[in-house]
Structure formats: structure tokens, C-alpha cells
C-alpha positions as CSV (number, residue, x, y, z in Angstrom):
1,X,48.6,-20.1,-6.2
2,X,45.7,-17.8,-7.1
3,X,42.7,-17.5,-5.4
4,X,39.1,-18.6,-7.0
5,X,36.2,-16.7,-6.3
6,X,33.5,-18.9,-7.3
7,X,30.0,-17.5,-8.6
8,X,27.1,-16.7,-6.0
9,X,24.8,-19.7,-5.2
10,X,22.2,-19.7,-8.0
11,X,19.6,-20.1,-5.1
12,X,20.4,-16.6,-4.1
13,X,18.9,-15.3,-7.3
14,X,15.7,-16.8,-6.2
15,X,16.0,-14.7,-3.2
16,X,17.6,-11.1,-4.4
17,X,15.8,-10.4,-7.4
18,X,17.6,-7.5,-10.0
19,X,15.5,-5.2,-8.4
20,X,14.8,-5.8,-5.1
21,X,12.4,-3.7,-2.6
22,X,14.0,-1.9,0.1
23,X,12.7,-0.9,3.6
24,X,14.1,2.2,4.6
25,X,14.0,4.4,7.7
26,X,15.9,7.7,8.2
27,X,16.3,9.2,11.5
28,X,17.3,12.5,12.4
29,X,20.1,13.5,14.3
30,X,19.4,13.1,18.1
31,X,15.4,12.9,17.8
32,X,15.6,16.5,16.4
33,X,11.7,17.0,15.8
34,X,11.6,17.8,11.7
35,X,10.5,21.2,11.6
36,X,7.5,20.8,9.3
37,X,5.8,18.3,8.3
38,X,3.8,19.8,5.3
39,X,7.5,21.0,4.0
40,X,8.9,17.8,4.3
41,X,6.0,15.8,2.5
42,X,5.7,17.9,-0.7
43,X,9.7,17.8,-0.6
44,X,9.6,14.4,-0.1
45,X,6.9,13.5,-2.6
46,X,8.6,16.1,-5.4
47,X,12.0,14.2,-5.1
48,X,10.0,11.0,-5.3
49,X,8.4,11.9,-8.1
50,X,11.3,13.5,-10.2
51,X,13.5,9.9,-9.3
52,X,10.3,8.0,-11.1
53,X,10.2,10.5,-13.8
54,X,14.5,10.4,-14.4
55,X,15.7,7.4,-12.7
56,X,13.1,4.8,-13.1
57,X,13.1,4.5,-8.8
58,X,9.7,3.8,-7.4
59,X,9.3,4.9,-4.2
60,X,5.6,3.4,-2.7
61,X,4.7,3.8,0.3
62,X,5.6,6.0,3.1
63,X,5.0,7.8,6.6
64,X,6.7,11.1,7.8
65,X,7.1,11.2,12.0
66,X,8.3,13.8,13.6
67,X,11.9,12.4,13.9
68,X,12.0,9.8,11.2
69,X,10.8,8.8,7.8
70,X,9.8,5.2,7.0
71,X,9.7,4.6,3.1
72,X,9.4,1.3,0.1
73,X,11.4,2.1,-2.6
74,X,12.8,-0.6,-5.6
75,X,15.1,0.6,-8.4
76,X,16.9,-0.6,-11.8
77,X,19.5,-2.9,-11.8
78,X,21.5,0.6,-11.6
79,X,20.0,2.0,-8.3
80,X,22.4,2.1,-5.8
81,X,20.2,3.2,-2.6
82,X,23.2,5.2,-0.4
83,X,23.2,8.1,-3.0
84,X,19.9,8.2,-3.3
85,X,19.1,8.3,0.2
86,X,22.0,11.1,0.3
87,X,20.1,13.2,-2.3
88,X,16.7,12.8,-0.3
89,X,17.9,13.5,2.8
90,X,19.6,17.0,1.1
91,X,16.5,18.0,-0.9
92,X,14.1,17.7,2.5
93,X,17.3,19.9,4.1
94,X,16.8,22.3,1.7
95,X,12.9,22.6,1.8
96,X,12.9,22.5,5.4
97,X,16.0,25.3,5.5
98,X,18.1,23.2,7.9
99,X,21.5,22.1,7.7
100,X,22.4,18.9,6.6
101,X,23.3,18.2,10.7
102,X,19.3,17.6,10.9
103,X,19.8,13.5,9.6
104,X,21.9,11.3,11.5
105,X,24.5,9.7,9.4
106,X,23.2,6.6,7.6
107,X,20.3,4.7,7.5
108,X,18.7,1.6,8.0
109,X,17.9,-0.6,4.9
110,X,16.0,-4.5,4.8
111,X,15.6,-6.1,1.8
112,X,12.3,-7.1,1.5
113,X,12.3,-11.0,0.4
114,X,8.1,-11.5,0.0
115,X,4.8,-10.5,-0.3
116,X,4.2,-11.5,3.3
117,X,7.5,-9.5,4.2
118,X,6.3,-6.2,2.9
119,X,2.6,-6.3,4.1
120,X,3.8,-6.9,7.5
121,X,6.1,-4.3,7.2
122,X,3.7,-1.9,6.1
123,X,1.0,-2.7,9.0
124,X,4.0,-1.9,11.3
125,X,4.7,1.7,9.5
126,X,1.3,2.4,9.0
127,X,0.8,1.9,13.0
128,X,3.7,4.2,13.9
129,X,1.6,7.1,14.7
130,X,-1.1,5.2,16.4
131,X,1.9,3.6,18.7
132,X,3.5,7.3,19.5
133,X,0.0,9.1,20.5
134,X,0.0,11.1,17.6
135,X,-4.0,10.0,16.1
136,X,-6.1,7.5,17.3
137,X,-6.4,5.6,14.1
138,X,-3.6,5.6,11.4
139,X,-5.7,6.4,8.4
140,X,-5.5,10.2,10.6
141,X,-2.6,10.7,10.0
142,X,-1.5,13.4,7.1
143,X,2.1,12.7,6.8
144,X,1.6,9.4,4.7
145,X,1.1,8.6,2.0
146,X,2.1,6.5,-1.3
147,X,3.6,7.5,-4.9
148,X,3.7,4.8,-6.7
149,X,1.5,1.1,-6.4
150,X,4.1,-1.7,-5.4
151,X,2.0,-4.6,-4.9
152,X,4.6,-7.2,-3.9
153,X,7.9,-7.6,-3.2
């Protein structure tokens, strides 16, 4: 007898579209404080902006904390997010001149299913820094910032 794998529910096509908008957050490796934050955003932004440029990967919005990074990004129907968040975390590595030890293996990913999802989301990054005592209102803080407009998810 041979097993059938049947197609995904059609439904689910409503719900993943072929390029769906990721949440990300990468931490670093025991709350390591990330050793500049200037560094890390023009690294971050370059690598952002050469993935537009190359890949056709939008990365939108984001804030830099001292031991993580929150960040929207949506590829192609090619984009396969673990390799790219790989490559990211090596470029800010090598701009900040730390070894590779400074990100904790992995990181967390949601797929963002609406509009509602991802400003929600958003007012929650944006807040980080108000929440950890770093500026008293979030538009303060520097290490923010957005590449490319995604206006919905």
C-alpha cells in the first residue's frame, strides 16, 4: 500500500500568501550588550539594502536594542528566511568585529497573517525602548528605523 499525501487545504492559501511577512527578533548570546549601536545600524541598513537591490527582500521596519534586533521583512517566493538571517547576523559580526559567538543560535520568526497583526506588532517594537528605560518617548530613539514602506501584511 502506498501512502497519499494529499494537497494543503486551499483555505491555507488564503492565509500564507507566496510571500508572506515575517516578524523577526534576534538575540544575542547571553544578553551580550551589542557593542555599537551606530555600527550595527549602517551594517544593518547596508545589508538591507543590498538584499532589496539583489534579492528582491524587503526589509521594513526595524529597532536595534542593546541585546536584540526586532525587524519586518517579506521575500520572493525564493526567500528562505534561515539563510538570510545567517548572512545578517554575519555581516553585523563583521562591522561590529566580534565573533560570530555574539548571536545566540536561531531566532524567532511569526508570520504575520493581517494588517491588524503587523500594526500591533509594530506598536509593541516601537515601544521596546520606552519599556526598558532607554528614552522617554520612542520617536527618541536612534537605533530605528525603516528601509522599505510595507503597508500591510
Amino acid at each position: 500500500m502506498t501512502a497519499m499525501i494529499k494537497d494543503r487545504p486551499h483555505r491555507l492559501d488564503l492565509i500564507f500568501s507566496t510571500a508572506p511577512l515575517f516578524f523577526v527578533t534576534l538575540c544575542t548570546r547571553n544578553r551580550q550588550r551589542i557593542p555599537s549601536f551606530g555600527r550595527a545600524q549602517t551594517a544593518f541598513a547596508n545589508y538591507a539594502l543590498r538584499a532589496q537591490r539583489q534579492f528582491d527582500v524587503a526589509v521594513g521596519r526595524y529597532v536595534i536594542m542593546p541585546d536584540h534586533i526586532h525587524l519586518f521583512v517579506r521575500g520572493n517566493q525564493n526567500f528562505s528566511l534561515s539563510p538570510w538571517v545567517g548572512g545578517l547576523k554575519r555581516a553585523l559580526s563583521v562591522a561590529l568585529e566580534t565573533p560570530r559567538i555574539l548571536w545566540q543560535p536561531g531566532f524567532f520568526d511569526h508570520v504575520l497573517r493581517s494588517d491588524e497583526s503587523y500594526s500591533q506588532k509594530w506598536e509593541y517594537v516601537r515601544e521596546n525602548p520606552v519599556r526598558a528605560g532607554l528614552v522617554e518617548n520612542s520617536d527618541e530613539w536612534p537605533y530605528q528605523g525603516e528601509i522599505v514602506v510595507i503597508d500591510r501584511a
